[in-house]
Residue, then its C-alpha position, 0 to 999 in steps of 0.5 A: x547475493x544478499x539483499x537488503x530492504x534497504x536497497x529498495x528504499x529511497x537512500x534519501x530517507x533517514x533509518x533508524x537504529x531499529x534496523x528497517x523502521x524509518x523515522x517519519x516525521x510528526x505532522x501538524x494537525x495529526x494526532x494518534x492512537x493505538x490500543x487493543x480490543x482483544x481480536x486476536x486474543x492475545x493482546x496485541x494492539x488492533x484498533x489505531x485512531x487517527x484524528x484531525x483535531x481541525x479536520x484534512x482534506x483527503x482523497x482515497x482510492x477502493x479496491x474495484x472489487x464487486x464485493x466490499x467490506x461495510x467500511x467501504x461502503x460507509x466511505x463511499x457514501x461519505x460524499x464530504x471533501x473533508x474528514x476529522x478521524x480514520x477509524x482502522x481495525x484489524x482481524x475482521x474484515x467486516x465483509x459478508x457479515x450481512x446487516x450487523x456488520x454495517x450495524x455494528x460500524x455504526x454503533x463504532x462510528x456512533x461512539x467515537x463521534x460521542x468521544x471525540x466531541x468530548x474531546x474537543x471540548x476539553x481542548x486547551x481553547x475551550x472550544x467544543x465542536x461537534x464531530x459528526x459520523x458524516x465526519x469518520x471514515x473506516x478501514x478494516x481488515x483480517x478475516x471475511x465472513x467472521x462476526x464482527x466484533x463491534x462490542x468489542x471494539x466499542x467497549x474500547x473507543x474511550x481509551x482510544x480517544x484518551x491515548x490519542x497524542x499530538x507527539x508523533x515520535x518513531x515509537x507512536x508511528x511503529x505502534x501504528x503501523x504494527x497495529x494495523x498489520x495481519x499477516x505482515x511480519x514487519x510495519x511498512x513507513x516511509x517519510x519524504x519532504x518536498x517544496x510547495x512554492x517556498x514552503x517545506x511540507x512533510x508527507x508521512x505514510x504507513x501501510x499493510x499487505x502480505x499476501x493477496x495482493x494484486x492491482x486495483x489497490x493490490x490489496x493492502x491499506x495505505x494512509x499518508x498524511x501531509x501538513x500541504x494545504x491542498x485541496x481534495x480534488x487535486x489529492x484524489x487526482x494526484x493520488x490516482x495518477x501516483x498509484x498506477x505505477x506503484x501500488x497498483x504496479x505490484x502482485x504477489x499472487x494476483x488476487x485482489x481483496x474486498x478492502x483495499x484502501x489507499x487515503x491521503x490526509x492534508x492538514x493544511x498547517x503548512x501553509x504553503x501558497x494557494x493551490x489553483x489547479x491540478x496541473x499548478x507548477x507548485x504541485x510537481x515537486x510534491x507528486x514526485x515525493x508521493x511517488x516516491x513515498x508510494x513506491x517506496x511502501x509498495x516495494x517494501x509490501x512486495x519484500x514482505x510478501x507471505x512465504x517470499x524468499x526473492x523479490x523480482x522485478x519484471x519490467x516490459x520495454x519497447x511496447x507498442x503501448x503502456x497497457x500493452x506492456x502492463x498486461x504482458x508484464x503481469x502476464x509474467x509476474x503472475x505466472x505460477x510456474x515463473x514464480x515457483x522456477x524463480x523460487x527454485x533458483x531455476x533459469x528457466x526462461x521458457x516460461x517467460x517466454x510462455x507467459x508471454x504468449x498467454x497475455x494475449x498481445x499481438x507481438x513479433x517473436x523474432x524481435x523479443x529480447x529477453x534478460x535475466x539480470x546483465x544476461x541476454x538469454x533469448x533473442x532472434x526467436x531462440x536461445x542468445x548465442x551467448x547464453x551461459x547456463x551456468x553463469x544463470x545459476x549462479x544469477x538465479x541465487x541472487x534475493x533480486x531477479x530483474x527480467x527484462x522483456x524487450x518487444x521492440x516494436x515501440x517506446x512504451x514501458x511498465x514495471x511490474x514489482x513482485x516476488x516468488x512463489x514457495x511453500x510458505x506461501x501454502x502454509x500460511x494461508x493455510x493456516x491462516x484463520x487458526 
């Protein structure tokens, strides 16, 4: 059975004739740009600028890995509740580049801050403001350890500002979401609206992640931008609870980058009624959209997994608690052996039975009840009487594989998303620096 990317996406989301590539919506107050500074040698766009021309509010989650790129570190001493730019580069990833990398962003950041005040006072209102590198934030990714080529992208700032646009229609959010890929072989976008009290808001968001994706920011970037008027506190709280079971509920191949970085912008110009507090009523609608729009662009990571022919999903019911069923849940989706059977098309259940074990949780064996799709395949601590090799063969070719462990000794649950394992895998990280 073929499946389509569509299937994992919200249906409620509007495609376009581009196939996969969703429309998102403009977001009032966001401009943006994307160019080339040459880092890959071939042309393609790798420097993306988006601007708050009246500044955001904004909350971001890190990867909680010990070793961070320099725009990491640049954005946790940013200690403000309110941005003007997002600076992103691809190619280099700017970690282990010792002093000139953190040297190098400053002379970018420097840069752009010089352009950007220009531009704001060439503004149709005439006024001039002052944009300060206190007022920038960074993401980068690509290759550790490389040189970073701040010259390069330097040189490029002007006309990054110059092609900086207030239209935002589907061809200026694809060349965004292209320009910030590496080794991702489609753009990832998402679009949801929501009610704040009688106010209809627009959240928009792209992301990247391929390979080396694992929680604690599964190892991707993200940026959503909403038109709410929220305050950052509350978008930094929602958007923590949001990714503990979207962003951080996916693994590819368990590792966990120096870069990852998830950040939502909120403009404000939607107007909506003043937010109090994080648990305000007026705030439900709009954390079930940013989940959804999260998940949607976690999913749509996992599809697009480096060498990755299945996408599968691992979901732990009737756990004692949630961390509980996340360890066992990642125990399996993170099993090399799971992965490459499921890449195989092998039923081979045993190994989930293994990864099981290895999680480390104290379970009760003879009440585990496992399925592959509709197919009960253990239970009773040994084979389902009704176990049919043959009818899991046929299963097995599907593109999406649902495993579901049953503990039954509590309520908690957690899914985990991931995908198999194949000899892609290999030669694309293998190669990946040539």
């Amino acid at each position: 059975m073929t499946v389509n990317l569509k299937n994992f996406l919200n249906p409620k989301i509007k495609l376009s004739k581009m196939g996969d590539f969703q429309e998102l919506q403009p977001i009032d107050g966001l401009q943006i740009s994307s160019v080339s500074a040459d880092l890959y040698g071939d042309g393609r766009d790798d420097m993306t600028l988006f601007y708050f021309n009246e500044g955001a509010n904004y909350g971001a989650v890190y990867t909680s890995s010990k070793i961070t790129s320099a725009s990491i570190n640049w954005n946790l001493k940013i200690k403000r509740n309110f941005v003007k730019a997002l600076f992103v580069n691809t190619k280099n990833a700017n970690t282990f580049t010792g002093v000139k990398g953190a040297q190098g962003l400053k002379e970018i950041a420097s840069a752009l801050s010089k352009a950007l005040t220009l531009k704001s006072s060439q503004s149709p209102k005439g006024v001039s403001e002052v944009v300060k590198i206190t007022d920038l934030l960074f993401a980068s990714t690509g290759v550790i350890g490389e040189e970073f080529p701040y010259l390069k992208m330097k040189n490029r700032i002007p006309e990054l500002v110059k092609k900086l646009r207030v239209e935002q229609n589907k061809f200026v959010w694809f060349k965004a979401a292209s320009a910030i890929m590496t080794t991702d072989t489609k753009p990832k976008l998402a679009y949801e609206e929501c009610k704040i009290g009688k106010k209809t808001v627009k959240i928009s968001g792209i992301a990247k992640g391929s390979g080396m994706i694992a929680p604690n920011m599964a190892t991707m970037l993200g940026f959503i931008f909403t038109d709410a008027s929220i305050p950052s506190v509350f978008l930094r709280s929602i958007l923590k609870k949001v990714i503990t079971t979207t962003f951080n509920s996916i693994t590819v191949d368990s590792d966990t980058s120096t870069n990852d970085m998830v950040a939502i912008f909120a403009t404000g110009k939607a107007k909506n009624s003043k937010i109090y507090n994080v648990l305000d009523p007026k705030l439900q609608e709009f954390e079930k959209a940013l989940h959804r729009l999260t998940l949607n662009l976690s999913k749509q990571i996992v599809v697009d997994a480096e060498g990755a022919k299945k996408f599968i999903t691992v979901n732990v019911i009737g756990s004692r608690s949630i961390s509980m069923a996340k360890n066992i849940a990642f125990s399996i989706a993170n099993s090399p052996l799971v992965k490459t059977a499921i890449a195989g098309e092998d039923p081979n259940w045993g190994r989930i039975i293994m990864a099981i074990g290895k999680s480390g949780e104290n379970v009760s064996p003879g009440k585990i009840k496992i399925k592959f799709g509709d197919h009960m395949v253990a239970e009773d601590n040994k084979v389902a009487k009704d176990y049919n090799e043959e009818l899991l063969k046929t299963y097995m070719k599907w593109d999406s594989i649902n495993i579901e462990v049953n503990l039954n000794i509590g309520s908690a649950v957690f899914t985990v998303y991931t995908c198999d394992l194949t000899h892609d895998y290999i030669d694309i990280n293998a190669d990946y620096r040539n």
